[in-house]
N, C-alpha and C positions, 0 to 999 in steps of 0.2 A: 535730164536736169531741168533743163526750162519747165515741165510738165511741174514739178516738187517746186520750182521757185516762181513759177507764174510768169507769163509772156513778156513780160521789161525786159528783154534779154540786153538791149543794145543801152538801157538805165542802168544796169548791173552792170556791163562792162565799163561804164563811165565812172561810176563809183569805185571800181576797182583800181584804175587809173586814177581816181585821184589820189587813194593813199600808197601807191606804190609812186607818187611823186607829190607829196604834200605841200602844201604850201605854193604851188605852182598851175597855170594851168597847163591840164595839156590835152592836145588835142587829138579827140577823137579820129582815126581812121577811118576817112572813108570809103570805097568801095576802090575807088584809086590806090588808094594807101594798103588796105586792106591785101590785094593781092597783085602787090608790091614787089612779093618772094613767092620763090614756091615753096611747099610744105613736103618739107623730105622724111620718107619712113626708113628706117632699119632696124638691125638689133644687134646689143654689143652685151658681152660677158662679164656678169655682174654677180662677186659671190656667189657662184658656181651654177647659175643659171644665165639664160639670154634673154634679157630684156628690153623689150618691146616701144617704140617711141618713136614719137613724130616730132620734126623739129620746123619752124618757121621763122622768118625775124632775122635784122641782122644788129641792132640793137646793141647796145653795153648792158644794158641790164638786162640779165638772165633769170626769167620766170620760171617755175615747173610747176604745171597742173597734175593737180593727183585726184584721180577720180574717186565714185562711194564706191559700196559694196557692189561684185560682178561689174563695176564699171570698166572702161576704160577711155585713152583719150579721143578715138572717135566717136563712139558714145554720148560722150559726158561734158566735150566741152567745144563742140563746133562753136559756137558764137563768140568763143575766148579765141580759137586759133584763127579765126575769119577776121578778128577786128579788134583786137589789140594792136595797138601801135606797131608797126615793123619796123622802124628807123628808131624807137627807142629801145623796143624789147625782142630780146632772142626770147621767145618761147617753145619750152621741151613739155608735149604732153606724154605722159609715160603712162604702160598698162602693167599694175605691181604684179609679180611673181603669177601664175595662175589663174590671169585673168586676160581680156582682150587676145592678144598676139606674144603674149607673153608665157607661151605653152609648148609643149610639156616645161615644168611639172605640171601634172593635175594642182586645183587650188588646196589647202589644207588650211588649217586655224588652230593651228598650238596655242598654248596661253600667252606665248609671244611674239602672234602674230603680228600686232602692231607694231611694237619695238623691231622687227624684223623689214615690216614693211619702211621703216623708218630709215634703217639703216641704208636697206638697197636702195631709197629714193635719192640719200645722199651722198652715196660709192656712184651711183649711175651718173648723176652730176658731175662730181668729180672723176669719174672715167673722160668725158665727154671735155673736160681741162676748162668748167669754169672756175672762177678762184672765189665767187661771192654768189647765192641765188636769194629769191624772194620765192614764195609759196603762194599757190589759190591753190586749197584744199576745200571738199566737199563730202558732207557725209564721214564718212571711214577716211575717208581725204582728208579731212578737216582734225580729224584723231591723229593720224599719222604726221599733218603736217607741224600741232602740237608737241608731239615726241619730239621730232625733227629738231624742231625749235630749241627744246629746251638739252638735250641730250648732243647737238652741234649748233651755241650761242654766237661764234666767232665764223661758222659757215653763213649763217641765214642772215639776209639782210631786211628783207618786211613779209608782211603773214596778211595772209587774207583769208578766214575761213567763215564756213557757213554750213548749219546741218550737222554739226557735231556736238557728241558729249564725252565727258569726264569720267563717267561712270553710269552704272547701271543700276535702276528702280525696277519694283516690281512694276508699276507700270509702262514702264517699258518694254518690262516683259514679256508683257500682254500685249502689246503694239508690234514685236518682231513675233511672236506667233500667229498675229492675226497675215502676217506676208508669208509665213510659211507654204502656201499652195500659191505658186506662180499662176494657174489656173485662174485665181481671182482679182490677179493683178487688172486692171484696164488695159485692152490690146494695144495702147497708145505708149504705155511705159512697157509693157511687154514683148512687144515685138521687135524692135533692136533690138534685144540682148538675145530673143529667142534665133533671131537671124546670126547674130554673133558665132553664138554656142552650138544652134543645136536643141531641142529640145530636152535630150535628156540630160546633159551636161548641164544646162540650165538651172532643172530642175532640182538635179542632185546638189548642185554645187549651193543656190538657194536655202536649201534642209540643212548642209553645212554649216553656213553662214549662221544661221538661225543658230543652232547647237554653240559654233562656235563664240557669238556675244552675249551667250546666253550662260559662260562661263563666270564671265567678270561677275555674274551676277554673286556668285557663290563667296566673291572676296569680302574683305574686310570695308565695307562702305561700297560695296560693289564695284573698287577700283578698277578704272581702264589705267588713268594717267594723271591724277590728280593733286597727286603726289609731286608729278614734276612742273604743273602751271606758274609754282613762282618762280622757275628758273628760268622762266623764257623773257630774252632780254628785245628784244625789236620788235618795233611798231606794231604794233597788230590790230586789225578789224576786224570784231565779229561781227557776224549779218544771219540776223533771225527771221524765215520767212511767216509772215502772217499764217498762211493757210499751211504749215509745213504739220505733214499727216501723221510725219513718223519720230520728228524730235519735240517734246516740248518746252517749252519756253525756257523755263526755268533752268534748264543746259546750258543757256545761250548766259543769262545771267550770272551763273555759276563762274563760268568761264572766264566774265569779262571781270570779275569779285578778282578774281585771283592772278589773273595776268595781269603784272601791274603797267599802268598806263595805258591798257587797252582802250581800243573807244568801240562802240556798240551799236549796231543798227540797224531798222527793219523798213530800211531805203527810204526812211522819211525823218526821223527823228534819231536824233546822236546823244549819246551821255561819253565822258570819259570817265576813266574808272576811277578817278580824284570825285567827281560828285558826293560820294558820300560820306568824304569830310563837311561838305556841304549842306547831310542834313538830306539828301535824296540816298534811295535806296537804287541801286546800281540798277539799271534794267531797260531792254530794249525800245521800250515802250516810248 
């Protein structure tokens, strides 16, 4: 993750913190604070599988990180479970169905993988007896925690995503083929996951993945969830990275158009999604 969002790790988690407490400051964790708790693993039975998570924090407000594609929460979100506040926030990073330690099942991509992914990140929450959570989603994360949002409005309490789209372009197309051979990945983003899996597991699971986003494509506007972005009622930030290789921009924009009251950002500049009564056209820019 830091690789796809650029070395700010300890900038990004302070941005995240501020809209998961607005209007407020709060202070950063430091290495004191930081590890404060320990960070406990298990797995608990979750619509008909065992799902996989790490838990930290002893907090009132209950975060859950949802990693991208082949991610999981060690992967994908050490600098979140290192230094987010512990005396504010319980954080649950969880590995979805198939991925991380969240295995067997092998991973699959029906056409309602997402909606799927959605539902188990919100039964798994709710196994675990919080009664309210906020989201930082990424990537596939950032998709799932959309769903989430809009499909459980009275569960979610603030959204934080980044690296996610709506739907699917031919150029995007062209950008999840160009990942198709892990091979070409940089060994820097490649190697945790290939240590995770496995090489072949990797691999295969990769070609998958690929196939399976590669379905939306075939819909009607190449729907992922687009459909459901005005329902989603709380707070939300989106964060578009400058150099980000695999979404473009225009997702990020899409997104912030249609969630209403969203505000939009690429760690330097904010719009809220009222601007363009304004007279400005919505954009992370």
């Amino acid at each position: 993750m830091a690789e796809v969002l650029g070395g700010g790790a300890v900038r990004q988690v302070r941005l995240l913190l501020s809209v998961l407490k607005p209007g407020n400051h709060v202070p950063y964790a430091g290495p004191a604070a930081a590890f404060g708790t320990s960070v406990t693993s298990a797995k608990v039975a979750v619509n008909g599988v065992h799902l996989h998570y790490q838990r930290t924090g002893e907090g009132e407000h209950a975060v859950l990180l949802l990693p991208g594609m082949l991610g999981s929460g060690e992967t994908d979100f050490g600098p979140q479970i290192k230094n987010l506040n512990k005396k504010l926030f319980t954080v649950v990073a969880w590995d979805p169905r198939g991925y991380g330690h969240s295995r067997p099942p092998d991973r699959d991509f029906p056409l309602d993988f997402f909606e799927r992914d959605a539902k188990d990140a919100v039964d798994l929450m709710k196994t675990l007896k919080f009664k309210k959570v906020s989201l930082l989603g990424w990537s596939d994360g950032g998709i799932t925690a959309l769903i989430a949002a809009a499909r459980y409005p009275s569960y979610i309490n603030k959204m934080v995503i980044w690296g996610a789209n709506a739907y699917v372009t031919e150029e995007d197309e062209t950008i999840y083929q160009g990942i198709r051979d892990v091979s070409k990945w940089s060994e820097r983003t490649r190697k945790p996951l290939e240590t995770l899996y496995g090489y072949d597991y990797f691999t295969k699971t990769c070609e998958k993945w690929v196939d399976g986003i590669k379905q939306f494509k075939h819909l009607s506007d190449g729907n992922i969830c687009r459909h459901l972005l005005p329902l989603v009622q709380c707070p939300t930030l989106i964060v578009h990275g400058e150099k980000d290789p695999l979404v473009p921009r225009f997702h990020a924009d899409f997104i912030h158009k249609h969630v209403r009251g969203s505000r939009c950002s690429d760690l330097g500049n904010e719009r809220t999604s009222g601007d363009e009564r304004l007279g400005f056209r919505p954009s992370c820019r």
